[in-house]
C-alpha positions in Angstrom: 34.7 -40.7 59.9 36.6 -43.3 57.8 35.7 -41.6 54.6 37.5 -38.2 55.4 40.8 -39.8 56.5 41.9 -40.3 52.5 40.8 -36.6 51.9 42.2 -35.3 55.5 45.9 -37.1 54.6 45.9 -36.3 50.7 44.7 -32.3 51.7 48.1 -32.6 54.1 50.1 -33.8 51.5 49.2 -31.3 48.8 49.3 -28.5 51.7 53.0 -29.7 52.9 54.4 -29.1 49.1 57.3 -27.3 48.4 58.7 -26.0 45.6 62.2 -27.7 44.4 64.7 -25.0 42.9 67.6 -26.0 41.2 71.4 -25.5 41.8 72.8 -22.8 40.1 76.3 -24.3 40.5 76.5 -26.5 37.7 76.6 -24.1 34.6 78.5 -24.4 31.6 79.7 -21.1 30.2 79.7 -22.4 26.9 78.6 -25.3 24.6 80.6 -28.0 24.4 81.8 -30.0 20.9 78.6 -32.5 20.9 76.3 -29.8 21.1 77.9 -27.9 18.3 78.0 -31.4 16.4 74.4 -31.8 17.1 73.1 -28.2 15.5 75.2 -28.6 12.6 74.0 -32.2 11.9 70.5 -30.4 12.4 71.0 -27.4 10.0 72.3 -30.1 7.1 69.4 -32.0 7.1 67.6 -28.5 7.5 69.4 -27.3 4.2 69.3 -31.0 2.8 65.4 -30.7 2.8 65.1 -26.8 1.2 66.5 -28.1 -1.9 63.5 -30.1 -3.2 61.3 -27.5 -1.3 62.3 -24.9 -3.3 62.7 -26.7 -6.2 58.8 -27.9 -5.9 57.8 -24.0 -5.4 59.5 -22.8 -8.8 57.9 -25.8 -10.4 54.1 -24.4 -9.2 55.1 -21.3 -9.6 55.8 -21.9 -13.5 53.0 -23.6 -13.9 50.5 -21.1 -12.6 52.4 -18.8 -14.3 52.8 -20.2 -17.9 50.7 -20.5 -21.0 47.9 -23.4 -20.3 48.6 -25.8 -22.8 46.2 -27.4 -25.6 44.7 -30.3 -24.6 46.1 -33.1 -26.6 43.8 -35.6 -28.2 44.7 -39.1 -29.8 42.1 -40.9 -32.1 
């Protein structure tokens, strides 16, 4: 009988669960100046980063594209 009493209480526990819903009372209609702050900060180093990205992609691009060079040997 001892061994069911940790199964009887945690099966009441799990059983007695609710679901929480949250208020609805505390919406913003609109973004405030942080989270604008925050995206553009975001999209700079978002544009920061496409620079060498696209500058590495024209660079394979050219290569796979151009003549293949004569291999260059020094006696």
């Amino acid at each position: 009988m001892k061994a069911r009493a940790p199964i009887t209480s945690i099966i009441a526990t799990v059983a007695s669960a609710t679901s929480a819903f949250a208020a609805n009372g505390a919406q913003a209609d609109e973004p405030g100046i942080l989270v604008w702050a925050f995206m553009g900060f975001a999209a700079v180093i978002v544009a920061g980063q496409m620079v060498p990205a696209a500058m590495l992609v024209i660079g394979a691009v050219k290569a796979l594209l151009g003549k293949p060079e004569a291999a260059k040997l020094k006696a």
